[in-house]
Each structure stands twice: as structure tokens, then as C-alpha cells.
PAVONU-203235 format. One record per atom (N, C-alpha, C): residue in one letter; atom name; y, z, x. Coordinates in Angstrom, 1 decimal, decimal comma. Each point is the difference from the previous one (the first is absolute). Last residue first. Layout:
BEGIN
A CA Y Z X
...
This chain:
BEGIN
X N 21,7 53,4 -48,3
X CA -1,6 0,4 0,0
X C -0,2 0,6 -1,8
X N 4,5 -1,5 2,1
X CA -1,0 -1,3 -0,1
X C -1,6 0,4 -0,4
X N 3,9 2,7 0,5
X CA 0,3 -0,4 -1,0
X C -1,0 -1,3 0,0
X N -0,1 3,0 3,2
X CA -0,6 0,4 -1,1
X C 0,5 -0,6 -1,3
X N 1,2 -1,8 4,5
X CA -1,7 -0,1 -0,2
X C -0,3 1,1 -1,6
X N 4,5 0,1 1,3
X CA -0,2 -1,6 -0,8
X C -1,8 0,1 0,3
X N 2,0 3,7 1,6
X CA 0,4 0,1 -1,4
X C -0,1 -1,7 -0,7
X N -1,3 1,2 5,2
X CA -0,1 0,8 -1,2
X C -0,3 -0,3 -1,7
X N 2,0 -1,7 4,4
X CA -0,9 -1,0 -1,0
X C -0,5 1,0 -1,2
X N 2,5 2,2 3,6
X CA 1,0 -1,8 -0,6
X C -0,4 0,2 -1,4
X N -2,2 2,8 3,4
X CA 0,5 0,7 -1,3
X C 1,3 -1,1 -0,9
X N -3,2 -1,4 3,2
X CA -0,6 0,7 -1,0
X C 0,4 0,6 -0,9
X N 0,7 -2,9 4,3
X CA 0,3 -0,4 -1,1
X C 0,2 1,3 -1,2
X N -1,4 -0,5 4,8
X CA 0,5 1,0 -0,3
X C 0,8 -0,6 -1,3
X N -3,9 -2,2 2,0
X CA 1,2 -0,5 0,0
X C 1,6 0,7 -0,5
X N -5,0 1,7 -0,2
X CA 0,5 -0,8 1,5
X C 1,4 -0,1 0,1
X N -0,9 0,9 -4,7
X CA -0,2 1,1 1,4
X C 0,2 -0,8 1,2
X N -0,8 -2,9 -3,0
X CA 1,8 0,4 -0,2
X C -0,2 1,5 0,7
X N -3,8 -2,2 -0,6
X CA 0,6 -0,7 1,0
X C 1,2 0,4 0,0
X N -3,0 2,1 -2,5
X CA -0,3 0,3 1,6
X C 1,0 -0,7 0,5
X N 0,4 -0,7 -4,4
X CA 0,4 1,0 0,5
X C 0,0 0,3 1,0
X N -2,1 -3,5 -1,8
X CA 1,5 -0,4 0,6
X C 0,9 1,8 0,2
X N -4,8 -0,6 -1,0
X CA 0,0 -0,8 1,4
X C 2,0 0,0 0,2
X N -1,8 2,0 -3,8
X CA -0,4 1,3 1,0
X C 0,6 -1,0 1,2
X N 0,4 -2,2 -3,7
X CA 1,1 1,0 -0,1
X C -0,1 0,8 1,0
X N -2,1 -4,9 0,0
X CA 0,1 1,1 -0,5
X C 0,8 0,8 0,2
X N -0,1 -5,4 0,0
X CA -0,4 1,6 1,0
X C 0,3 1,1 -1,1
X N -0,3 -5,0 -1,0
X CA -0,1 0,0 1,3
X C -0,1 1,2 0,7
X N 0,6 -1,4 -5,2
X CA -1,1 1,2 0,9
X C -0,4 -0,6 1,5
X N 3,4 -1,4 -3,7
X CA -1,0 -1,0 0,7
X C -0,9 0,8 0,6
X N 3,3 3,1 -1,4
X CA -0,5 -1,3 -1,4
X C -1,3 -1,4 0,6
X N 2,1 3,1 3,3
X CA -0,5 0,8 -1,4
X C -0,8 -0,8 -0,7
X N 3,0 -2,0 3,1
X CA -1,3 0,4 0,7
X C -0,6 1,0 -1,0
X N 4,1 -1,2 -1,2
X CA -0,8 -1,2 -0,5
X C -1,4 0,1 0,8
X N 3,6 3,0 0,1
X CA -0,8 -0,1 -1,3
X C -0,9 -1,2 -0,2
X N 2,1 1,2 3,9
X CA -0,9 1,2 -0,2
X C -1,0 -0,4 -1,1
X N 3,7 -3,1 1,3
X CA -1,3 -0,4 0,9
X C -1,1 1,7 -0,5
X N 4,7 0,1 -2,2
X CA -1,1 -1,4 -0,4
X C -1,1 0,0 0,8
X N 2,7 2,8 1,8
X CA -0,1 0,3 -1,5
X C -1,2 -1,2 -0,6
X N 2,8 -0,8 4,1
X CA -1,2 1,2 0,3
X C -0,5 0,4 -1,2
X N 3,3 -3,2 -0,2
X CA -1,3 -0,1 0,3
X C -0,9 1,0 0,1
X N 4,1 1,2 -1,4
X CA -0,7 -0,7 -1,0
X C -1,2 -0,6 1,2
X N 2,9 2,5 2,2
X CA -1,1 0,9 -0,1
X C -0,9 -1,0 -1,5
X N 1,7 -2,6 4,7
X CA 0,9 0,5 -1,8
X C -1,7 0,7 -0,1
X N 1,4 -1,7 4,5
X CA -0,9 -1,2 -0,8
X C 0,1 0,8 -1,3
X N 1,8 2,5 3,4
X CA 0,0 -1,6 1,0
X C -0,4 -0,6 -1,5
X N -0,2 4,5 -0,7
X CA 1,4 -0,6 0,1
X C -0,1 -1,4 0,6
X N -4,1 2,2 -1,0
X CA 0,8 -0,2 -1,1
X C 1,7 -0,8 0,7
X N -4,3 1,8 2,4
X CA 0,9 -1,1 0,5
X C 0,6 -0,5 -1,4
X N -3,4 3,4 -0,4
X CA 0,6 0,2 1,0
X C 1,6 -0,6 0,9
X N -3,0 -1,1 -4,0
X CA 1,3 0,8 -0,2
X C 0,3 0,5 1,3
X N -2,9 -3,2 0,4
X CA 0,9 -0,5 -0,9
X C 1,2 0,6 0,1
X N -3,7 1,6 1,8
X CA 0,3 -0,9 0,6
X C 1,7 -0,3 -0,6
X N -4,0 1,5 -2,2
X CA 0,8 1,0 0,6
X C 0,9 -0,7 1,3
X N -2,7 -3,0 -2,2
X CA 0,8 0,5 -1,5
X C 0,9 1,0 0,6
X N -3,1 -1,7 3,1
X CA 0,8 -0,9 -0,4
X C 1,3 0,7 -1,2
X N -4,6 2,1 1,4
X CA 1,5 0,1 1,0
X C 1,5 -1,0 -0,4
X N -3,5 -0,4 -3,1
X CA 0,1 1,5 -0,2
X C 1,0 -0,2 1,0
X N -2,0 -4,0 0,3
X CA 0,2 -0,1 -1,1
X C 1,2 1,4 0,2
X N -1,6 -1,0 4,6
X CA -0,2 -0,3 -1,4
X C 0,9 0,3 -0,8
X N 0,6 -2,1 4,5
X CA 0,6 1,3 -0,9
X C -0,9 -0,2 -0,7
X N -0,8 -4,0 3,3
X CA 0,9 0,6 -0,9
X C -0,6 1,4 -0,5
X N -1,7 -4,0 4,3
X CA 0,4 1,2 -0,8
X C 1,2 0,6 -0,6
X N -3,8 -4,9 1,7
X CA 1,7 0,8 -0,3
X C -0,4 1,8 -0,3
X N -2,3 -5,3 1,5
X CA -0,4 1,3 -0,1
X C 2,0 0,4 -0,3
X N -2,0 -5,0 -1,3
X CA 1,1 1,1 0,9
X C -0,2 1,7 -0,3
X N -2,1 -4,4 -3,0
X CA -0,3 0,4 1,2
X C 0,6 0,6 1,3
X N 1,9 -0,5 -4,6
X CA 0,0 -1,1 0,9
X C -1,0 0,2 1,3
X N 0,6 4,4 -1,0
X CA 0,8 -1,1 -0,8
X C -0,2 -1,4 0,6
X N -2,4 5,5 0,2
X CA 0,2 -1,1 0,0
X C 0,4 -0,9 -0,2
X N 0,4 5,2 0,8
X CA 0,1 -1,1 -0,8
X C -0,1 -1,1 1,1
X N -0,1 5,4 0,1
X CA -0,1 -0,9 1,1
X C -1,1 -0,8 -1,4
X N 3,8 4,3 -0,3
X CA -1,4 -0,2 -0,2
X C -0,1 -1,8 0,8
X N 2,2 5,5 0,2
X CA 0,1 -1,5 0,1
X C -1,2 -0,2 -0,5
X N 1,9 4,2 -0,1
X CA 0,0 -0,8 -1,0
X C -0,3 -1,5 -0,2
X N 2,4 3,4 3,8
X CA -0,8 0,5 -1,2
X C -0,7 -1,2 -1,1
X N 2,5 0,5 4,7
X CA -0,9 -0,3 -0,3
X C -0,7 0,1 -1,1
X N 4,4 0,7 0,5
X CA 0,0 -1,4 0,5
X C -1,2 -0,3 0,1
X N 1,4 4,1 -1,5
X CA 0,5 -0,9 -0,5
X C -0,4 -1,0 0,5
X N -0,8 3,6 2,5
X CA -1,2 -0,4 -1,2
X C 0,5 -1,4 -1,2
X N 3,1 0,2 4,6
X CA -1,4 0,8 -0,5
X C -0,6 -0,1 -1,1
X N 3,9 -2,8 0,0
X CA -0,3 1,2 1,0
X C -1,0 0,3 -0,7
X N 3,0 -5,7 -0,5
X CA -0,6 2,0 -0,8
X C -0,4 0,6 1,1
X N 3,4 -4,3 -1,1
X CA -0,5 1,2 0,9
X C -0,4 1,1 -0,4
X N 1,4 -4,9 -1,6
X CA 0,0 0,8 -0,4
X C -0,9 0,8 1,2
X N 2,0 -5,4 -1,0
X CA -1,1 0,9 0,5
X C 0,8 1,7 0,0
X N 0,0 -5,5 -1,7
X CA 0,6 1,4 -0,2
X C -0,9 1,3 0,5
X N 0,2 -6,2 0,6
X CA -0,4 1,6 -0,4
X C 1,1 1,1 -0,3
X N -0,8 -5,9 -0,3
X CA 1,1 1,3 0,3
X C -1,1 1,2 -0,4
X N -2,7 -4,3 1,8
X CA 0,6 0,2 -0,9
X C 1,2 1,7 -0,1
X N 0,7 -2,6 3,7
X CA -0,5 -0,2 -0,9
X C -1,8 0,7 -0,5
X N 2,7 0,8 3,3
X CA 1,4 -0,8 -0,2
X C -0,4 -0,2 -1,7
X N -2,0 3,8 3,5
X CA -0,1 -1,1 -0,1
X C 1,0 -0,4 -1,4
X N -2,1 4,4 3,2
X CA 1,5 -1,2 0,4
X C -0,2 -1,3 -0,9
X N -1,6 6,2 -0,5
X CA -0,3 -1,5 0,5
X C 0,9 -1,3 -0,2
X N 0,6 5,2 1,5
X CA 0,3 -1,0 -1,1
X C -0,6 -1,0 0,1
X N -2,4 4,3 2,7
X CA 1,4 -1,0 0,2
X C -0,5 -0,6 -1,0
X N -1,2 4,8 -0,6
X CA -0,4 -1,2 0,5
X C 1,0 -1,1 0,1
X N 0,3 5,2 -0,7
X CA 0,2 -0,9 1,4
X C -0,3 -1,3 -0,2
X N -0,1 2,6 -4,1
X CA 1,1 0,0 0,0
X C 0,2 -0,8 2,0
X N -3,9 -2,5 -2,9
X CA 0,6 1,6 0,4
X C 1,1 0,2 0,1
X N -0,9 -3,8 -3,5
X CA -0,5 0,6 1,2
X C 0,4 1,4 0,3
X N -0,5 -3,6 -4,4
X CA 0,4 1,1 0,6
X C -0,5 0,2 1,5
X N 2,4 -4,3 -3,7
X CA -1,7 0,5 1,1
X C 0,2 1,5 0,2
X N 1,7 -3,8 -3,9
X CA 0,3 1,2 0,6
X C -1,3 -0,2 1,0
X N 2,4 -4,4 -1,0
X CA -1,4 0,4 -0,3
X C 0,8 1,4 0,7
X N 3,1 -3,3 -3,1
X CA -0,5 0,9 1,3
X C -1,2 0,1 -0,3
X N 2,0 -1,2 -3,5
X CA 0,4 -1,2 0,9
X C -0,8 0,5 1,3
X N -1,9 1,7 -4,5
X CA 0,6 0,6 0,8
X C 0,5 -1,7 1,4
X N -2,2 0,4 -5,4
X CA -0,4 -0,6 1,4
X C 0,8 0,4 1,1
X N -1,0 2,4 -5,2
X CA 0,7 -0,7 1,1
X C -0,3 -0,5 1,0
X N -1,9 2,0 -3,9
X CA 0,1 -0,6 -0,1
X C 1,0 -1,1 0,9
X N -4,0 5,0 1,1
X CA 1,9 -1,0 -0,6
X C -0,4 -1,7 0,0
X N -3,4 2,4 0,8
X CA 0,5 1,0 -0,4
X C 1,4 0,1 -0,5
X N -4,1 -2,0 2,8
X CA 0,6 -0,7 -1,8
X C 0,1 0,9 -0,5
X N -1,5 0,5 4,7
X CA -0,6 0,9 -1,0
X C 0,8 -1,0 -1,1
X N 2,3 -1,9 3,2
X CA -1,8 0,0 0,7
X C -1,1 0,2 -1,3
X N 4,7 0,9 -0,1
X CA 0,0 -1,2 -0,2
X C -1,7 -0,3 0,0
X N 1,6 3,9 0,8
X CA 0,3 0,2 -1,1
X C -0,4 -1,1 -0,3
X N 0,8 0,2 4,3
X CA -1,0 0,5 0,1
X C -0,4 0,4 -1,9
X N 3,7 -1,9 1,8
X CA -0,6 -1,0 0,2
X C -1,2 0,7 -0,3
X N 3,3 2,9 -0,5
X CA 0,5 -1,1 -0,8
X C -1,5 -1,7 0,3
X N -0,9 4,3 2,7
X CA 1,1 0,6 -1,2
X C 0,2 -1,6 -0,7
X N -2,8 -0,4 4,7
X CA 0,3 1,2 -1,0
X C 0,9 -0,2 -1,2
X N -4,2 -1,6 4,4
X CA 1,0 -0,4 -1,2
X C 0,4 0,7 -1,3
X N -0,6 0,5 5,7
X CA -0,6 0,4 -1,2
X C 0,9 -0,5 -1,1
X N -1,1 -1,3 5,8
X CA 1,2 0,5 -1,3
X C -1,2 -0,2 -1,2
X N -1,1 -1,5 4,3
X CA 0,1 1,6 -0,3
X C 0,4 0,4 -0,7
X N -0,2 -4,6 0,9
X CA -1,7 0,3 -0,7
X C 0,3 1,3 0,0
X N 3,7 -3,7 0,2
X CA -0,1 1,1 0,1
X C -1,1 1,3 -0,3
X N 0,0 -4,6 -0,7
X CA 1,2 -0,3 1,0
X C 0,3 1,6 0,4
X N -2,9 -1,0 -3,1
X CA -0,8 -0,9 0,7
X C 1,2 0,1 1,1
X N 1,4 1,7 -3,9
X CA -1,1 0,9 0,6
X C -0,4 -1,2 1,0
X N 3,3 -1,8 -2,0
X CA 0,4 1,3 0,4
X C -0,8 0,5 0,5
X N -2,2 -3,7 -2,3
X CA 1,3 -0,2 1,2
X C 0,2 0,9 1,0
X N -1,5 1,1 -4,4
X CA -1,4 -0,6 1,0
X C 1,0 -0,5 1,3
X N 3,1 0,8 -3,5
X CA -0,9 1,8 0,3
X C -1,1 -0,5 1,3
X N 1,6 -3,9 -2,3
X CA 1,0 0,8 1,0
X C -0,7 1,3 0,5
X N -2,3 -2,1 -3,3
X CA 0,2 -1,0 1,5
X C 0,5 1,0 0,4
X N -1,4 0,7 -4,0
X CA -0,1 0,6 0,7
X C 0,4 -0,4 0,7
X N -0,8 -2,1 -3,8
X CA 1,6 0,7 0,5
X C 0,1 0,3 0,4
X N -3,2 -3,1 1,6
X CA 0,0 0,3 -1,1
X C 1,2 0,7 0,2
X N -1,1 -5,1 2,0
X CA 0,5 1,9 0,6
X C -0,4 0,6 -1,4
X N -1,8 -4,4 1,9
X CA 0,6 -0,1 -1,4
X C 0,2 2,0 -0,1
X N -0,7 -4,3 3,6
X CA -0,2 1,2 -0,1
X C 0,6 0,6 -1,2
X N -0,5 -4,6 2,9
X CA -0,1 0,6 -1,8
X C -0,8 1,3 -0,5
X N 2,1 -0,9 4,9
X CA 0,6 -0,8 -0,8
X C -0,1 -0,2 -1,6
X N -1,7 4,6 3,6
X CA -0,7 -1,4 -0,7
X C 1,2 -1,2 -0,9
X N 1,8 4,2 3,3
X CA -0,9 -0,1 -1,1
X C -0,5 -1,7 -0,4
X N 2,1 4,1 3,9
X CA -0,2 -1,2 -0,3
X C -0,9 -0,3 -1,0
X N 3,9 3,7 3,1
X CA -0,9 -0,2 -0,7
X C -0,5 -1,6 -0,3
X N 2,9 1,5 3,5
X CA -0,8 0,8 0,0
X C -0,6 -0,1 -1,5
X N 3,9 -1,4 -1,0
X CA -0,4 0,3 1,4
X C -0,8 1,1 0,1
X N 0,4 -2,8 -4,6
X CA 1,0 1,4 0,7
X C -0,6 -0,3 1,4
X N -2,4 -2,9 -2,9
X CA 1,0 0,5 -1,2
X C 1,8 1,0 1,0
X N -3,6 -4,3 1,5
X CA 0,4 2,1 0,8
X C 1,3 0,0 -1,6
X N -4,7 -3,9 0,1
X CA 1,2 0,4 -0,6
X C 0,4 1,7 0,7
X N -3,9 -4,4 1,5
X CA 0,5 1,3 -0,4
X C 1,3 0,1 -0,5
X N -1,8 -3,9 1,5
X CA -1,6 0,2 -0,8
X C 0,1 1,8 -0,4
X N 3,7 -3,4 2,3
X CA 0,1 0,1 -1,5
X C -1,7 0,7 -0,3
X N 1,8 -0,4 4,9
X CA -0,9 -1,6 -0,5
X C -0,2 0,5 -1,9
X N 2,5 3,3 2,4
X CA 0,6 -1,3 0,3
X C -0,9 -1,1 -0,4
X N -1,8 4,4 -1,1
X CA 0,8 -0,2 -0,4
X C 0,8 -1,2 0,0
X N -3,5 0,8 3,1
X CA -0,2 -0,5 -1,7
X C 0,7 -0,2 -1,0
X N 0,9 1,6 4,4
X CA 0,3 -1,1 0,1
X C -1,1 -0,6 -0,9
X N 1,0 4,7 -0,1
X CA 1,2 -0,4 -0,5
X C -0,4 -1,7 0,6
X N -3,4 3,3 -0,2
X CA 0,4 -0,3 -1,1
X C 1,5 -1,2 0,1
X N -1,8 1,4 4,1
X CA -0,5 -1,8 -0,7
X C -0,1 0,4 -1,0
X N 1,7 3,6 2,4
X CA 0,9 -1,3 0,4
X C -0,7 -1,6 -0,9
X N -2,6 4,6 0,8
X CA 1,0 -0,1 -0,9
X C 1,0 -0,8 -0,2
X N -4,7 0,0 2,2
X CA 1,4 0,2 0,4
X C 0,4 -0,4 -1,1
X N -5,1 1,0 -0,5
X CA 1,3 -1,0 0,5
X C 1,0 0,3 -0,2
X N -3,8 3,0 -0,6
X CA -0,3 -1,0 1,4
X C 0,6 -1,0 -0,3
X N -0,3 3,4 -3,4
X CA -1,2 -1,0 0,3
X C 0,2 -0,8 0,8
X N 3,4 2,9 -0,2
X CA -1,3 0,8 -0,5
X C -1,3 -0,8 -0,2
X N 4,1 -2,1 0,0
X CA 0,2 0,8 1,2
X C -1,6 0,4 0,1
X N 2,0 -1,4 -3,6
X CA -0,3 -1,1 0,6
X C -1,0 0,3 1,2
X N 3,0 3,1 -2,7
X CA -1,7 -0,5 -0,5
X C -0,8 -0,6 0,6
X N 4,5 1,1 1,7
X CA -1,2 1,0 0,5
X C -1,4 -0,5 -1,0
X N 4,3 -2,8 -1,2
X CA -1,0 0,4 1,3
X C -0,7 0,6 0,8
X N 0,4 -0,2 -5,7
X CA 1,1 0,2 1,4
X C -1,1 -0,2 0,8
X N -0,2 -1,0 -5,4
X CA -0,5 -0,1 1,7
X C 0,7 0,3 1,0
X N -1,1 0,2 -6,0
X CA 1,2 -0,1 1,0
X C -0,6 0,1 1,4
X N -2,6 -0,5 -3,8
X CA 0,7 -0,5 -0,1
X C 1,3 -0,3 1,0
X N -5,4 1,3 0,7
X CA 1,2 0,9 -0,8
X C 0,9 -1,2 -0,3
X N -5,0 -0,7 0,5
X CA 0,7 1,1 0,1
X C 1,3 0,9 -0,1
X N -1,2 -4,7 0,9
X CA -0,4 0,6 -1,0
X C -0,4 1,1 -0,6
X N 2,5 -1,7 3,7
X CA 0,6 -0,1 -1,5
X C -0,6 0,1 -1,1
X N -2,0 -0,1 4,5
X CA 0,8 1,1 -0,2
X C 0,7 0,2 -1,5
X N -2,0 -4,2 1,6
X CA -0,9 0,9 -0,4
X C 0,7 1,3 -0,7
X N 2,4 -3,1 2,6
X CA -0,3 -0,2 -1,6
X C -0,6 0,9 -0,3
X N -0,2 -0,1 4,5
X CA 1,2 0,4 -0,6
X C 0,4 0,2 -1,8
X N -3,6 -2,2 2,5
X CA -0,1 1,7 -0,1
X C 1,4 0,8 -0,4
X N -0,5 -5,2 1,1
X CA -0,8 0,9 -1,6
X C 0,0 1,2 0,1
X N 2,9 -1,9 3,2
X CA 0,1 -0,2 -1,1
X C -0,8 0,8 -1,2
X N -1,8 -0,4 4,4
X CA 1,3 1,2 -0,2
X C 0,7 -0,3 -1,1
X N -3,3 -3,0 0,8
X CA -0,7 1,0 0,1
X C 1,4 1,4 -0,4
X N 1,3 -4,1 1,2
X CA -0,5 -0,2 -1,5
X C -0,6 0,9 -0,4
X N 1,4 -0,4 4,4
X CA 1,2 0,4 -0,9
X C -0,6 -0,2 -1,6
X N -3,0 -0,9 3,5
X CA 0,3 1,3 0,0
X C 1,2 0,1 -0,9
X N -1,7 -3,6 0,1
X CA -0,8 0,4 -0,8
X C 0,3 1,2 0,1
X N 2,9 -3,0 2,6
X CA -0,1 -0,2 -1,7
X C -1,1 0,9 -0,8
X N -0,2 0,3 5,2
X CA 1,3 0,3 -0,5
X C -0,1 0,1 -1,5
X N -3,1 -2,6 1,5
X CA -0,5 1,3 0,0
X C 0,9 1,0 -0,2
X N 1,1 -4,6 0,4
X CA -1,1 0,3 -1,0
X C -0,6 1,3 -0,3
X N 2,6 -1,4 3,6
X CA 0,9 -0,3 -0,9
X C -0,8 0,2 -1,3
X N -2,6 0,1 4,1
X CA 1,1 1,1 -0,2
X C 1,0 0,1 -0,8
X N -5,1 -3,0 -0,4
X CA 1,3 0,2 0,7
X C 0,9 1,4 0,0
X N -5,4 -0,4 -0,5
X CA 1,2 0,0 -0,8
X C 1,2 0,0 0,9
């Protein structure tokens, strides 16, 4: 086999495996690539020969890739795998509001560095100690590992962060985790303990039980 022939089969070879990947998740950064032994530099000269789309730098999706509403959040997390998805986006996750938030919320620690990207707009929020680990739970989207808040932290959450995002949210996301039975009264109380909520939430969890 010539050398120009063998070239073609290895790039064709690194092609399909590349694809492959997308069947698995939707969104791809270069460490994916990476991780099965190709440089992260030949998403992007797939991208130039059109057989990829970089929605954002450093990310790349399939040309008929048909995003769900999730994209952005999958984005966010795929751009930031430490951050936790919280309060307005994390509401969005559980179909807890009828709102699509322009921002994706993330939480990190109060040391972790901000993560840096242009797109999709975040909002990022700084939690501590038990707060920041309490409650995660580890979702699948689009084939993209992620973590968000549950349901219960989510709701304490809320009122925690009443003034950034209105205590009517925080109201509606309690009642409508009631009514939909995404959590219970013991799970959102534990969480409004953690979240030194308790004596907030009080008087609206007994107006919900």
C-alpha cells in the first residue's frame, strides 16, 4: 500500500471514531477526542472540511444535530464539568418553572475559579460547605454526564437566593414540587436545614403540607 493510501485510511480511521463518539453524546470537546488517542486539533480540521459544527470554542456538535432545550445547560456543563446545576436552570431540569432562564445558573465553591466562556451566558453563584455538597444528583442529557440540585435542594435553594431571582419564584417552585411530587416535605426540609433556610420556609412548607 502506498503512503498516500495509508495516510487516507488513517484519517478515515480517525474520522469514524470520532463520529462514533457522537453516539454517545451530543456535544464533544477535545479531551473526548483525546481520551481515545486523537489530538484534539482534528475536531477542529473536521470542523474546516464542514463534517463538524463548534457551536462555542472548545466545543463541537454534529451539523444535524437537533439540540434539545437542554443544549445550553449541556454546553455549560461540558465547559465546566465542576460546576453544579442550580436555582433557575436547575428548576428548568426538574419542570418546575415555566421559564427558560437566558443564563445557565452553575454553582461552585466559594475558592473555585469562575469558569471563562463567551458562550452559552452563565450565572454563576458560590456556595460553601454542606451547601455546595448537599443534594446533587448525577444526570444524563443528550448523552452528557452532568450534575444538578435535586428537586428538595433546589426549592431551598430558591429561598435562599430569594433576592437574586424573587421570593414568587421560590413560592411557586415549592408548590409546584408538592403538587407534582418531585419531593417531599421531610426531603425539602432536610434541605432547608442544610441550607439554614428553616425558619424562612417554615410557614410556606406548612402551608403546603
Amino acid at each position: 500500500m502506498d503512503i498516500s493510501r495509508r495516510n487516507q485510511n488513517m484519517a478515515t480511521s480517525k474520522k469514524d471514531l470520532i463520529l462514533r463518539l457522537f453516539k454517545g453524546m451530543e456535544v464533544v470537546r477535545p479531551r473526548d477526542a483525546e481520551a481515545i488517542g486523537i489530538a484534539g486539533s482534528y475536531l477542529n480540521a473536521l470542523r474546516n472540511k464542514g463534517v463538524l459544527e463548534r457551536p462555542s470554542r472548545g466545543l463541537y456538535t454534529l451539523p444535524n444535530s437537533e439540540p434539545s432545550e437542554f443544549r445550553s445547560i449541556v454546553e455549560a456543563c461540558k465547559l465546566s464539568p465542576n460546576a453544579t446545576v442550580c436555582l433557575l436552570s436547575a428548576l428548568r431540569i426538574h419542570d418546575l418553572t415555566t421559564q427558560s432562564p437566558y443564563e445557565v445558573w452553575l454553582a461552585i465553591g466559594e475558592r473555585d475559579r469562575k469558569p471563562q466562556m463567551v458562550y452559552p451566558p452563565i450565572r454563576v453563584v458560590r456556595f460553601s460547605g454542606a451547601s455546595r455538597e448537599y443534594g446533587i444528583e448525577k444526570r444524563k442529557i443528550e448523552g452528557v454526564a452532568i450534575s444538578v440540585y435535586s428537586a428538595a435542594k433546589t426549592v431551598a435553594d430558591c429561598f435562599k437566593y430569594r433576592h437574586k431571582i424573587g421570593l414568587d419564584v421560590a413560592i411557586e417552585a415549592l408548590r409546584d414540587s408538592r403538587r407534582s411530587r418531585k419531593a417531599t416535605i421531610d426531603e425539602i426540609w432536610q434541605a432547608a436545614k442544610v441550607c439554614r433556610m428553616a425558619n424562612v420556609m417554615r410557614p410556606y412548607l406548612e402551608a403546603t403540607s
